[in-house]
PyMOL commands that place a pseudoatom at each C-alpha (Angstrom):
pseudoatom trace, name=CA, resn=UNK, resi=1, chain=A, elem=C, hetatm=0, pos=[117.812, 83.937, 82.720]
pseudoatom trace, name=CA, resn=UNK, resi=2, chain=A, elem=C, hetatm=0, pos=[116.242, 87.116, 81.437]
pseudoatom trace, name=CA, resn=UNK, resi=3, chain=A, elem=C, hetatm=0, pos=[112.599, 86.914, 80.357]
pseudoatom trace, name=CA, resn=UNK, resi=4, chain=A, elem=C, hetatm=0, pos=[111.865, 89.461, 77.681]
pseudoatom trace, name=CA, resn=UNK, resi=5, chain=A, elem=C, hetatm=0, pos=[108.146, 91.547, 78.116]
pseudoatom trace, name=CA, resn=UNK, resi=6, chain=A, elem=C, hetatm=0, pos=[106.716, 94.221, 75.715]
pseudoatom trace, name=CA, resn=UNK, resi=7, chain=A, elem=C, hetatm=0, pos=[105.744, 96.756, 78.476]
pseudoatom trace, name=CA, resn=UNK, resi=8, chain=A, elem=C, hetatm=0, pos=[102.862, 98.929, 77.885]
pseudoatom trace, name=CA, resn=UNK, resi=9, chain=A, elem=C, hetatm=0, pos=[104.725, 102.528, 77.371]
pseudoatom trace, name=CA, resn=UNK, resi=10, chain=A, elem=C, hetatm=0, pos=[102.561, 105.372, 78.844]
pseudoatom trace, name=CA, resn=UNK, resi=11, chain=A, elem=C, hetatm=0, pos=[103.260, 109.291, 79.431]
pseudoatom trace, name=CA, resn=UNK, resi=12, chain=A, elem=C, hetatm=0, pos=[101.616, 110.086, 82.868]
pseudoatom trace, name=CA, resn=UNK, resi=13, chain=A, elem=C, hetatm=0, pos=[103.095, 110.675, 86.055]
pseudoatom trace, name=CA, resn=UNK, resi=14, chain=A, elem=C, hetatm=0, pos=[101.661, 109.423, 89.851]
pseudoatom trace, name=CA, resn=UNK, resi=15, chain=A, elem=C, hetatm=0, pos=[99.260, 112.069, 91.145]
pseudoatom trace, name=CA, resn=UNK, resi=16, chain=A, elem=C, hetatm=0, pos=[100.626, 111.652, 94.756]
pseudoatom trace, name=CA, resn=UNK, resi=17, chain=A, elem=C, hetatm=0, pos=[104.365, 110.104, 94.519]
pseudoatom trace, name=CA, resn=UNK, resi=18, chain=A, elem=C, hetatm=0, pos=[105.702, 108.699, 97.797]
pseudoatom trace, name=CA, resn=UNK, resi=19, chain=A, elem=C, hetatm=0, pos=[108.420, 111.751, 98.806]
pseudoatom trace, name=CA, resn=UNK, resi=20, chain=A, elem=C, hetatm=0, pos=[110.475, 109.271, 100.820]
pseudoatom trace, name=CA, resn=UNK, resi=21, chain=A, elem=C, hetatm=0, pos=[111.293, 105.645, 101.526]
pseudoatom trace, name=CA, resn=UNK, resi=22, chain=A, elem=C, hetatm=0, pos=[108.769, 104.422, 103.628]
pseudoatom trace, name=CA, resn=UNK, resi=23, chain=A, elem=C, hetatm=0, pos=[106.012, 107.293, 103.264]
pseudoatom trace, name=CA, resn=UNK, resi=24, chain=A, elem=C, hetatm=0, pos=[102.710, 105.871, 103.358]
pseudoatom trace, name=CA, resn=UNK, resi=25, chain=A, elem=C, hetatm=0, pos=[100.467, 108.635, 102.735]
pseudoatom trace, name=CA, resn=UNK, resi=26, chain=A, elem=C, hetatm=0, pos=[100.679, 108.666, 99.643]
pseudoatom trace, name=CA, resn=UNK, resi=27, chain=A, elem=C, hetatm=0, pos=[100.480, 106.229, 96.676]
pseudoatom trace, name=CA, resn=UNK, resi=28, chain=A, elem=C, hetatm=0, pos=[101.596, 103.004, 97.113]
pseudoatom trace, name=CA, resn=UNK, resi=29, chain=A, elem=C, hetatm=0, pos=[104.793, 103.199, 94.968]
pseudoatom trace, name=CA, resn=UNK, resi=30, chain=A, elem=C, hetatm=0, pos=[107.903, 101.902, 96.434]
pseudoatom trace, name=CA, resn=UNK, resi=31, chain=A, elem=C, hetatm=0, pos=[109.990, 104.981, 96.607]
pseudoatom trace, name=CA, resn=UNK, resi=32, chain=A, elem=C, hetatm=0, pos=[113.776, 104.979, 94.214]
pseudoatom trace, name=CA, resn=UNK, resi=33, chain=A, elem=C, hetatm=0, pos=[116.736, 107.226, 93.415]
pseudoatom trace, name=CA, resn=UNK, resi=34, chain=A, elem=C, hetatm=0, pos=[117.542, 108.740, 89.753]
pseudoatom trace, name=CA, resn=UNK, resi=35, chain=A, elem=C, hetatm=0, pos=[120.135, 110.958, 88.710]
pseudoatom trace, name=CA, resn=UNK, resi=36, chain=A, elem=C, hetatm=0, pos=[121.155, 111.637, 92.033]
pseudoatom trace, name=CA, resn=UNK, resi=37, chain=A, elem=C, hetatm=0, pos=[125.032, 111.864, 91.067]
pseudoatom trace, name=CA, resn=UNK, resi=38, chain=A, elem=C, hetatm=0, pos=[123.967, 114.657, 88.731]
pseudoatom trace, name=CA, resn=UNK, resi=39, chain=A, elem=C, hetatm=0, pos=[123.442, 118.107, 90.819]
pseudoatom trace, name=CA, resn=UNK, resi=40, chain=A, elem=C, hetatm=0, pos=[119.874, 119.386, 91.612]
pseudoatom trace, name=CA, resn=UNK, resi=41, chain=A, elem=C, hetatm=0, pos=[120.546, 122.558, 90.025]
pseudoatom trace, name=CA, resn=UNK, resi=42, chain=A, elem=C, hetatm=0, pos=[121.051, 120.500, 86.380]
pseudoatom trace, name=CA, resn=UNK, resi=43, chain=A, elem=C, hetatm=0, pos=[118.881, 117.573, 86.862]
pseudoatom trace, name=CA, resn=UNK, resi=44, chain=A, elem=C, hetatm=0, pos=[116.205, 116.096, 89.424]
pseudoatom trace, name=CA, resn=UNK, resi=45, chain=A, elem=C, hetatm=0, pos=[115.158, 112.764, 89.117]
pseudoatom trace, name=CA, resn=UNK, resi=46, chain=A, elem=C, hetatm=0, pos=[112.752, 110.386, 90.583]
pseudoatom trace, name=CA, resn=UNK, resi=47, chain=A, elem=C, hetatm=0, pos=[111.530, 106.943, 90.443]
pseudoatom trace, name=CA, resn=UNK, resi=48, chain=A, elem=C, hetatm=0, pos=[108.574, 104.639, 91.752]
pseudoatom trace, name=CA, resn=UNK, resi=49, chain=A, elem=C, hetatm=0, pos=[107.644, 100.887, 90.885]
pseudoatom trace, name=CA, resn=UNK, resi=50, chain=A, elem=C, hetatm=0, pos=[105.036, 98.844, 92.025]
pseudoatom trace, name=CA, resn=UNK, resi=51, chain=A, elem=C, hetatm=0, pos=[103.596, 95.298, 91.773]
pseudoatom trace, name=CA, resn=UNK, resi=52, chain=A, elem=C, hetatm=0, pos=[100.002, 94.520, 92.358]
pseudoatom trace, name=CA, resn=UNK, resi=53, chain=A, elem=C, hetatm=0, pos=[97.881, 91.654, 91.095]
pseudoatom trace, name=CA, resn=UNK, resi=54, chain=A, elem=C, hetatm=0, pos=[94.446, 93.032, 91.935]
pseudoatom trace, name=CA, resn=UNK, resi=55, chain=A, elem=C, hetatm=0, pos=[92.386, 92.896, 88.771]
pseudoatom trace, name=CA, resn=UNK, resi=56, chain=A, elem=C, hetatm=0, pos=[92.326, 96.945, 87.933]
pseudoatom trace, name=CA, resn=UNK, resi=57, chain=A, elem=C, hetatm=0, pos=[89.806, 99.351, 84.808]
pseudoatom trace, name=CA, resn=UNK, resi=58, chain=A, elem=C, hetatm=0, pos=[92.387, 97.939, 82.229]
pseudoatom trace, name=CA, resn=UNK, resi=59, chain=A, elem=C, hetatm=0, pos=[91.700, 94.843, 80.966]
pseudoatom trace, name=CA, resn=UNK, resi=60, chain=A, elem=C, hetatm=0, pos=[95.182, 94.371, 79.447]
pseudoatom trace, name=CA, resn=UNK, resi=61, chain=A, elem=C, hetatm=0, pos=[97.348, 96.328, 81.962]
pseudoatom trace, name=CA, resn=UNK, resi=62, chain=A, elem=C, hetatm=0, pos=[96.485, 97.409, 85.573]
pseudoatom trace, name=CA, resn=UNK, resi=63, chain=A, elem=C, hetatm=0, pos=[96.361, 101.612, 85.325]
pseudoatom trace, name=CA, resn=UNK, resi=64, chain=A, elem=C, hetatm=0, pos=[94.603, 102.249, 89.031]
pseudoatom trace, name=CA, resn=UNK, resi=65, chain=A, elem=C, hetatm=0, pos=[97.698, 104.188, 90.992]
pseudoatom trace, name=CA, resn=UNK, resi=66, chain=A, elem=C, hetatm=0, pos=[95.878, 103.864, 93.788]
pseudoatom trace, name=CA, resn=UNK, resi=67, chain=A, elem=C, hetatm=0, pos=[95.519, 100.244, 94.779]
pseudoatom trace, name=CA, resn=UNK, resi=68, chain=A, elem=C, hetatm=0, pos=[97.597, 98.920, 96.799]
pseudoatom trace, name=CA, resn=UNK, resi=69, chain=A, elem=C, hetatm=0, pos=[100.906, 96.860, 96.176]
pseudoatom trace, name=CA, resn=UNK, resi=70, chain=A, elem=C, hetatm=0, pos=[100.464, 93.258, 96.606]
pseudoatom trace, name=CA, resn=UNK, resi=71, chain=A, elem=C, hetatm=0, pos=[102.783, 91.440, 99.036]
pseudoatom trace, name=CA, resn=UNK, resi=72, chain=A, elem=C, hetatm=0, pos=[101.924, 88.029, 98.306]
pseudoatom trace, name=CA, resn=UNK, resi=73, chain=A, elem=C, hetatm=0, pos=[101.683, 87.104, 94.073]
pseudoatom trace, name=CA, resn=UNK, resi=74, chain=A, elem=C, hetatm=0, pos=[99.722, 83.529, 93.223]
pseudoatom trace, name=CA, resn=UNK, resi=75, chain=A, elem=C, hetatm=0, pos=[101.934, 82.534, 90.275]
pseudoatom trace, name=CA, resn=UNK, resi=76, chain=A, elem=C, hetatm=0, pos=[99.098, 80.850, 88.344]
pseudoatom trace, name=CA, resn=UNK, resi=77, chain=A, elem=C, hetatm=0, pos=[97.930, 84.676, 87.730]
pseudoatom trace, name=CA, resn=UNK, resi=78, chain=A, elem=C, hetatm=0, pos=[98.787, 87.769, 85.501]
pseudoatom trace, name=CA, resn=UNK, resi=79, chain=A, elem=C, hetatm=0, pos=[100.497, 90.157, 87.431]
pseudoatom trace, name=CA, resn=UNK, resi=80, chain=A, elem=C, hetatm=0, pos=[101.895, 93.554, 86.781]
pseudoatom trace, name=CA, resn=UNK, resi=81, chain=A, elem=C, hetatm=0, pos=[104.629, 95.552, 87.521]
pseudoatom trace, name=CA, resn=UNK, resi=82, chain=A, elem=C, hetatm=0, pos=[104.423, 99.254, 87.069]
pseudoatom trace, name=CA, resn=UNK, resi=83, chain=A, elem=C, hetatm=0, pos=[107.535, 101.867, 87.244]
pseudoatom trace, name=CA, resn=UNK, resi=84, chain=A, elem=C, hetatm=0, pos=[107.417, 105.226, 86.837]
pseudoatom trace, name=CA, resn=UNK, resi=85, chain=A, elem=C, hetatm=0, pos=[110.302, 107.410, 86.001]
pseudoatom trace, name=CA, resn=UNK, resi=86, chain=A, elem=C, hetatm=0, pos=[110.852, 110.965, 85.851]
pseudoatom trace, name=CA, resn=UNK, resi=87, chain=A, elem=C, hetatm=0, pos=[113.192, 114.225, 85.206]
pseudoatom trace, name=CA, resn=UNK, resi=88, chain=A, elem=C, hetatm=0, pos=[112.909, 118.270, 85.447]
pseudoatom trace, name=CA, resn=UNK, resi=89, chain=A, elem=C, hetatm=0, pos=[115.890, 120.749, 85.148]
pseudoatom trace, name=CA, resn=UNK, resi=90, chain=A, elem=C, hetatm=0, pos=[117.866, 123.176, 82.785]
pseudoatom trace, name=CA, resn=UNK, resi=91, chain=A, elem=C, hetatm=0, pos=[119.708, 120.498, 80.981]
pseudoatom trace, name=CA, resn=UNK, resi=92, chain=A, elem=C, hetatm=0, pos=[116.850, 117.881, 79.870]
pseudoatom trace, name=CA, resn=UNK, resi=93, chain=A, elem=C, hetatm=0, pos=[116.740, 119.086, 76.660]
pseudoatom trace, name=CA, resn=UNK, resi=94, chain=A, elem=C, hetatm=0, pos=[121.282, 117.903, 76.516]
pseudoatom trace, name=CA, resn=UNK, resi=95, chain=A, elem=C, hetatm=0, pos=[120.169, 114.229, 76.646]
pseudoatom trace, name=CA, resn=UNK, resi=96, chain=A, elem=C, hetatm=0, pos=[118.962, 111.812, 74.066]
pseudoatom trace, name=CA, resn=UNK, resi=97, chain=A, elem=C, hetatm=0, pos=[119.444, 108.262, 74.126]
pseudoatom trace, name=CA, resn=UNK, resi=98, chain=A, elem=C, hetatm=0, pos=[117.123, 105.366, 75.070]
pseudoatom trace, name=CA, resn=UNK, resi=99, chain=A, elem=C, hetatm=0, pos=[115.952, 104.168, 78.546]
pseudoatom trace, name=CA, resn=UNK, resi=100, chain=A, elem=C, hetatm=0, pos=[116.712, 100.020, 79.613]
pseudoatom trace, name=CA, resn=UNK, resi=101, chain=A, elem=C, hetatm=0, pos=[114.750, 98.642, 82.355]
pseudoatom trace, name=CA, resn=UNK, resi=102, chain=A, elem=C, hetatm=0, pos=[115.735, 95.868, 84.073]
pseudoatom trace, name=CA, resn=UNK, resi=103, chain=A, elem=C, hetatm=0, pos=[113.376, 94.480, 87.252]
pseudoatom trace, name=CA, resn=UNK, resi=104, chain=A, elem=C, hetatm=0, pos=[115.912, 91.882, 89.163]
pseudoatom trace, name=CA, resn=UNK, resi=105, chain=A, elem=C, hetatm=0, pos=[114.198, 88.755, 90.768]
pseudoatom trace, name=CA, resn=UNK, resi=106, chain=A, elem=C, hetatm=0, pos=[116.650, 87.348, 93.332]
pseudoatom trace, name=CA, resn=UNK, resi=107, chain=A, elem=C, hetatm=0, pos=[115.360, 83.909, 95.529]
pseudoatom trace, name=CA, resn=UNK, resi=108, chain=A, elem=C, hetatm=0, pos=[115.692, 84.242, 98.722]
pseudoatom trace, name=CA, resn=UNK, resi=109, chain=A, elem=C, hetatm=0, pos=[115.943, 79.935, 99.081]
pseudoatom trace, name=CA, resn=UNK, resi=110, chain=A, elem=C, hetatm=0, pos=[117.703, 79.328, 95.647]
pseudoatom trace, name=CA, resn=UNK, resi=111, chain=A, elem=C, hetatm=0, pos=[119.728, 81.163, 93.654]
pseudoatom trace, name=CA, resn=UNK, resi=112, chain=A, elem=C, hetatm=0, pos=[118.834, 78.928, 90.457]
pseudoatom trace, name=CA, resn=UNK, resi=113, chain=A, elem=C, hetatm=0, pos=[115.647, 80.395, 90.809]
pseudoatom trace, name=CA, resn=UNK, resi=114, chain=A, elem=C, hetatm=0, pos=[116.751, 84.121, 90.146]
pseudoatom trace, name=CA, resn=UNK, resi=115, chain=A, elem=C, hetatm=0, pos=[115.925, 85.962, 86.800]
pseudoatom trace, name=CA, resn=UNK, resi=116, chain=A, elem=C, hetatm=0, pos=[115.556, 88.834, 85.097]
pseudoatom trace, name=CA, resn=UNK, resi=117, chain=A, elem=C, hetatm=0, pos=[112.719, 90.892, 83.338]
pseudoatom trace, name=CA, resn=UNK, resi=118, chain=A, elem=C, hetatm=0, pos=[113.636, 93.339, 80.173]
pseudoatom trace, name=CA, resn=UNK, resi=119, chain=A, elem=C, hetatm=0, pos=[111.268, 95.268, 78.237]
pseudoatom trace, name=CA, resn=UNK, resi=120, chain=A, elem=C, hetatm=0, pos=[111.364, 93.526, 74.441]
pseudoatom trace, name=CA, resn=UNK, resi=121, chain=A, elem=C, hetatm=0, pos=[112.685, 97.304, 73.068]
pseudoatom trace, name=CA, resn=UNK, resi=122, chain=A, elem=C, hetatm=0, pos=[114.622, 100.232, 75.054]
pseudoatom trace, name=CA, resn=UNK, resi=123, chain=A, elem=C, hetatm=0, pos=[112.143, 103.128, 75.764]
pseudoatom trace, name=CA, resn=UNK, resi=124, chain=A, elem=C, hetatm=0, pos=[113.194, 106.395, 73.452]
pseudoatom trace, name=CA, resn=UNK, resi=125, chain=A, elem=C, hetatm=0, pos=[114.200, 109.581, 75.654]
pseudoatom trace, name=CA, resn=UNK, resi=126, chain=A, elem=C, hetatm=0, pos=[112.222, 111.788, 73.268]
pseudoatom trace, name=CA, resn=UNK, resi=127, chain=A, elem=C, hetatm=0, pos=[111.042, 115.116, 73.158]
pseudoatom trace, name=CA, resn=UNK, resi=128, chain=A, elem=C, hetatm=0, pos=[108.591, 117.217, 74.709]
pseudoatom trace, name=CA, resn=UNK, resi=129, chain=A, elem=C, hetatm=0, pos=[105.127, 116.199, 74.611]
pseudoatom trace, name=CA, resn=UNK, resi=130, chain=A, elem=C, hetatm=0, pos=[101.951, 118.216, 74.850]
pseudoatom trace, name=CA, resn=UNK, resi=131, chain=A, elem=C, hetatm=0, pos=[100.029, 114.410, 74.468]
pseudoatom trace, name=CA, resn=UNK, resi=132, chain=A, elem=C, hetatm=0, pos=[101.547, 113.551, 78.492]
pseudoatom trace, name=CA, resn=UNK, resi=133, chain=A, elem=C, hetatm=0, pos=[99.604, 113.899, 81.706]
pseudoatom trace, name=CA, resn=UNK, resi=134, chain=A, elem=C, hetatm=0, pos=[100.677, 116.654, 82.495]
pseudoatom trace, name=CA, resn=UNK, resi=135, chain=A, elem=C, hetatm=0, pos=[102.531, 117.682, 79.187]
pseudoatom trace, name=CA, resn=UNK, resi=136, chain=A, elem=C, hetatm=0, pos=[105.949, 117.437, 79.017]
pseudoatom trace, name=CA, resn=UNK, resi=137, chain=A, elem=C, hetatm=0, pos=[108.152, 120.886, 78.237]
pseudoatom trace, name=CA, resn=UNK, resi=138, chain=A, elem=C, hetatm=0, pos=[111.864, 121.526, 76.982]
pseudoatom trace, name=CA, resn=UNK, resi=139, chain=A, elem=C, hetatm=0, pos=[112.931, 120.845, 80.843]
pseudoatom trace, name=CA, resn=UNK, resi=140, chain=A, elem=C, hetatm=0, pos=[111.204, 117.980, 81.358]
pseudoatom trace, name=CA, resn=UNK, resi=141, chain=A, elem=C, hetatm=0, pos=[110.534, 113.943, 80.691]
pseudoatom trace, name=CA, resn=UNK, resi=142, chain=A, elem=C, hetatm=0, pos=[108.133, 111.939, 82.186]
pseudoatom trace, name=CA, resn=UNK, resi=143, chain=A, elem=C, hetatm=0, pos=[107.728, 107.819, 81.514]
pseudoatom trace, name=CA, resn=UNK, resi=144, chain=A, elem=C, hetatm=0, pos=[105.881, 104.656, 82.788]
pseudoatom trace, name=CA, resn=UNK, resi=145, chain=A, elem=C, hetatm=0, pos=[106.541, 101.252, 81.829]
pseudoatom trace, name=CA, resn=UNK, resi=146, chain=A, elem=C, hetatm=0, pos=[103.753, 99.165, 82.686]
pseudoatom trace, name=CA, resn=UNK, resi=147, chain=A, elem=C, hetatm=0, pos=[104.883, 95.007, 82.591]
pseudoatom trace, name=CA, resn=UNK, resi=148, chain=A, elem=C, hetatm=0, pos=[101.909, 92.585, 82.903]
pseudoatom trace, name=CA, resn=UNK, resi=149, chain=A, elem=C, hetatm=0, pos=[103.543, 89.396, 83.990]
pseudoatom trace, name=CA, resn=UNK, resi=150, chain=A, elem=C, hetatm=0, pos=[102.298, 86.344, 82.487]
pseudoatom trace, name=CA, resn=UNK, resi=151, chain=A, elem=C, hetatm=0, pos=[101.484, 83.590, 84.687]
pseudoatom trace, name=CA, resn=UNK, resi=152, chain=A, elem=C, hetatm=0, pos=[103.931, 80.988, 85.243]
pseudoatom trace, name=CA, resn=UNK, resi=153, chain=A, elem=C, hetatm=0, pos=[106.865, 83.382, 85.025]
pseudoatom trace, name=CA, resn=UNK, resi=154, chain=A, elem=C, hetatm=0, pos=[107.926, 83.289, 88.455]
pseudoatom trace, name=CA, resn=UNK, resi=155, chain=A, elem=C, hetatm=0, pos=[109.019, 80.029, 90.026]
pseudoatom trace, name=CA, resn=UNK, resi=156, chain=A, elem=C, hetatm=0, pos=[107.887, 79.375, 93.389]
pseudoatom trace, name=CA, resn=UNK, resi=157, chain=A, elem=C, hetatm=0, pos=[110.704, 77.230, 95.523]
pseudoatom trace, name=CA, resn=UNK, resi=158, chain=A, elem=C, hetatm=0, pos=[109.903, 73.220, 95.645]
pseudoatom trace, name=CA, resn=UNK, resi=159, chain=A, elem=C, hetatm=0, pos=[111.678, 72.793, 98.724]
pseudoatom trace, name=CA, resn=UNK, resi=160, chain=A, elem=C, hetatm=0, pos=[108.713, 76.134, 100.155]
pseudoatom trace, name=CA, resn=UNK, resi=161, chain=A, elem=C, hetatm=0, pos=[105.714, 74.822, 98.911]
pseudoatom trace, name=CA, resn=UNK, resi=162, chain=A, elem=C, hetatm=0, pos=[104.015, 77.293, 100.825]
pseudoatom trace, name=CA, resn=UNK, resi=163, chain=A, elem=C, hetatm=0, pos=[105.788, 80.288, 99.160]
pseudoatom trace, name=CA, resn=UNK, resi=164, chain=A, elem=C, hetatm=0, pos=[109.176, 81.570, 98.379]
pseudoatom trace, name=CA, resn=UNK, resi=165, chain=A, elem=C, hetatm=0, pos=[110.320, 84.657, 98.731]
pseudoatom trace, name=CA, resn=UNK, resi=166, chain=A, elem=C, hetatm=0, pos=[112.048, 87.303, 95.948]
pseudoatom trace, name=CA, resn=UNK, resi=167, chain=A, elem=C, hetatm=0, pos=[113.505, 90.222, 96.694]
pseudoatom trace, name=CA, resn=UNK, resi=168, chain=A, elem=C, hetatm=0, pos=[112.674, 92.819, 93.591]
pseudoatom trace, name=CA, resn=UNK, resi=169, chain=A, elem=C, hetatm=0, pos=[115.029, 95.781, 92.566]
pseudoatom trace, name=CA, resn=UNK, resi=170, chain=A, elem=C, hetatm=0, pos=[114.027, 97.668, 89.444]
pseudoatom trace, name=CA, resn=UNK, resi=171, chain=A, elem=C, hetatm=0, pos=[116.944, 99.228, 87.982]
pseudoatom trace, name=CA, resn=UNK, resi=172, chain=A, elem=C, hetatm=0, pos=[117.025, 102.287, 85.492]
pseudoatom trace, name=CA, resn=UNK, resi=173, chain=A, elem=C, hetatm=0, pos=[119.531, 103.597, 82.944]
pseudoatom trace, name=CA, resn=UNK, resi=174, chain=A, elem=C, hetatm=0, pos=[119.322, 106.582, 80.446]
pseudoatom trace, name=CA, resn=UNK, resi=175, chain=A, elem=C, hetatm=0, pos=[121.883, 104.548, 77.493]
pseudoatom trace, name=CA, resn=UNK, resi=176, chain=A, elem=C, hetatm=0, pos=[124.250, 107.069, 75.367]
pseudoatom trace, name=CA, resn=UNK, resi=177, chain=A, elem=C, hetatm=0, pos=[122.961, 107.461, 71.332]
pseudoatom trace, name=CA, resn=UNK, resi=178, chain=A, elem=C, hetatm=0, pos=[126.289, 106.577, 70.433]
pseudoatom trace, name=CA, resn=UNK, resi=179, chain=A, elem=C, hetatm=0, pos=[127.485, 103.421, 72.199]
pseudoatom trace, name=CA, resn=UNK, resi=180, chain=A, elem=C, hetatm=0, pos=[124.063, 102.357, 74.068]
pseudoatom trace, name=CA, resn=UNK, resi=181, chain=A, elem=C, hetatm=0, pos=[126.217, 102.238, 77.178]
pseudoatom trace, name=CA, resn=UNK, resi=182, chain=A, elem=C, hetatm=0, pos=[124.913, 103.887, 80.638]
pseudoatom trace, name=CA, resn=UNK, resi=183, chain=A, elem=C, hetatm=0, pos=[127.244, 106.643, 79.789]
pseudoatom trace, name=CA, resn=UNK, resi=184, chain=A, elem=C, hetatm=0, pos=[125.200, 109.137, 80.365]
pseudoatom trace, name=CA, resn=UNK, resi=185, chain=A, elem=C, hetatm=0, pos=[125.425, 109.373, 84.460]
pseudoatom trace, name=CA, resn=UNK, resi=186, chain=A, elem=C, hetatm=0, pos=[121.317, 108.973, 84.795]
pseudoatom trace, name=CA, resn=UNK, resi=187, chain=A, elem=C, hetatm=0, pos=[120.668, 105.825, 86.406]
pseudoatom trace, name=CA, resn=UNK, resi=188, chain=A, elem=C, hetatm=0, pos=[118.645, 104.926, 89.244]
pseudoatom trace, name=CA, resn=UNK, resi=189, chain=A, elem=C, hetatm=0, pos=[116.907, 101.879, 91.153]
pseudoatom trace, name=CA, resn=UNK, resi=190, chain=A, elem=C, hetatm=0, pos=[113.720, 101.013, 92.845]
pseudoatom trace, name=CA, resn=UNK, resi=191, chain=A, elem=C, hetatm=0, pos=[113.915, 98.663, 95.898]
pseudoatom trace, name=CA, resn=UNK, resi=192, chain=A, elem=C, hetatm=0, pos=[110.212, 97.219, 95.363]
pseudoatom trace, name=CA, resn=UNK, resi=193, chain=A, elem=C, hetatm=0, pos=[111.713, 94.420, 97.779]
pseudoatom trace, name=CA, resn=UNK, resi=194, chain=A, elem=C, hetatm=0, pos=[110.628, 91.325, 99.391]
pseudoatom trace, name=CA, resn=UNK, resi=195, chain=A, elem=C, hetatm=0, pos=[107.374, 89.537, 98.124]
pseudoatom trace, name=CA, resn=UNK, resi=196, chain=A, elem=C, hetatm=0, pos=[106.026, 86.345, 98.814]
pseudoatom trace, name=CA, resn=UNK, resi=197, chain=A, elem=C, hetatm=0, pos=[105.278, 84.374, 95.593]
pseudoatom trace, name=CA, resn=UNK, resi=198, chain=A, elem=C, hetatm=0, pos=[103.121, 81.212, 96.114]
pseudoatom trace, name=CA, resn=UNK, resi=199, chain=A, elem=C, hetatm=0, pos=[101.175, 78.585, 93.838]
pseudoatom trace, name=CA, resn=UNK, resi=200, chain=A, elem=C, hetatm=0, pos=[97.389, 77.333, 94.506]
for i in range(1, 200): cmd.bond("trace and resi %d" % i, "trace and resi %d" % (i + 1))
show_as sticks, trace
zoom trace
């Protein structure tokens, strides 16, 4: 099943991005790969996602980088999911295209239970951007897709009623202009995994 979600579409960056799986000095962002089968020397890439349901400054989407990820999710409740994406090097200003998003919700208990989450519209590549925080240049691209969750989206296991587990991957692909097929060899993934989804 794949659950479609108009994701808030911002131009800032994390001010202290995790610099390795498992780093916890920094903000809590689940650390990913992007465009790692593309050389350094052409293209870097990285990639963070998050979910947290603590109520945040932004009534409509949570914008605090800074609070921590939640583990546990009450499905009754609004959640969000935040992923940030980003690229520097010589050849940025080569690609075009449009960005798809897909976060993966796999059951750990039953399979019937997995789904999908797609933002309603791809998210345009563009062009520089002096509007970004910090601006964008000819040699870079900076993105983040924020996805408030509505309650009720997430299914918690009848057979757990105390919770049920779903491992989350967030997976990211720069599409070609011409065929909208991940042609373009910049993809990437979060591992945001296991969280504990209950119902109260």
């Amino acid at each position: 099943m794949i659950v479609k979600i108009d994701a808030e579409e911002l131009c800032d960056k994390l001010d202290d991005p995790p610099q390795f799986a498992g780093d916890t000095s920094q903000d809590p962002f689940k650390f990913g790969n992007l465009a790692s089968a593309i050389p350094n020397a052409f293209v870097t890439g990285h990639a963070y996602a998050r979910v947290c349901q603590i109520p945040g400054p932004d009534p409509i989407h949570f914008t605090d980088d800074d609070a921590p990820a939640s583990t546990s999710v009450n499905v009754k409740q609004d959640f969000v999911i935040d992923v940030y994406w980003d690229l520097s090097g010589p050849l940025i200003s080569a690609f075009g295209g449009s960005w798809d998003l897909t976060i993966f919700f796999d059951c750990a208990s039953d399979s019937t239970l997995d789904f999908q989450i797609k933002n309603t519209d791809n998210i345009d590549y563009g062009c520089p951007n002096p509007n970004c925080v910090p601006p964008t240049t000819t040699n870079t691209r900076q993105y983040h897709a924020s996805f408030l969750v509505p309650a009720g989206t997430v299914k918690v296991d009848p057979n757990f009623p105390n919770g049920t587990f779903y491992e989350i991957d967030v997976a990211i692909a720069l599409l070609d202009t011409c065929n909208s097929l991940p042609t373009t060899g910049i993809t990437g993934s979060v591992p945001v995994e296991e969280v504990l989804f209950f119902s109260v």
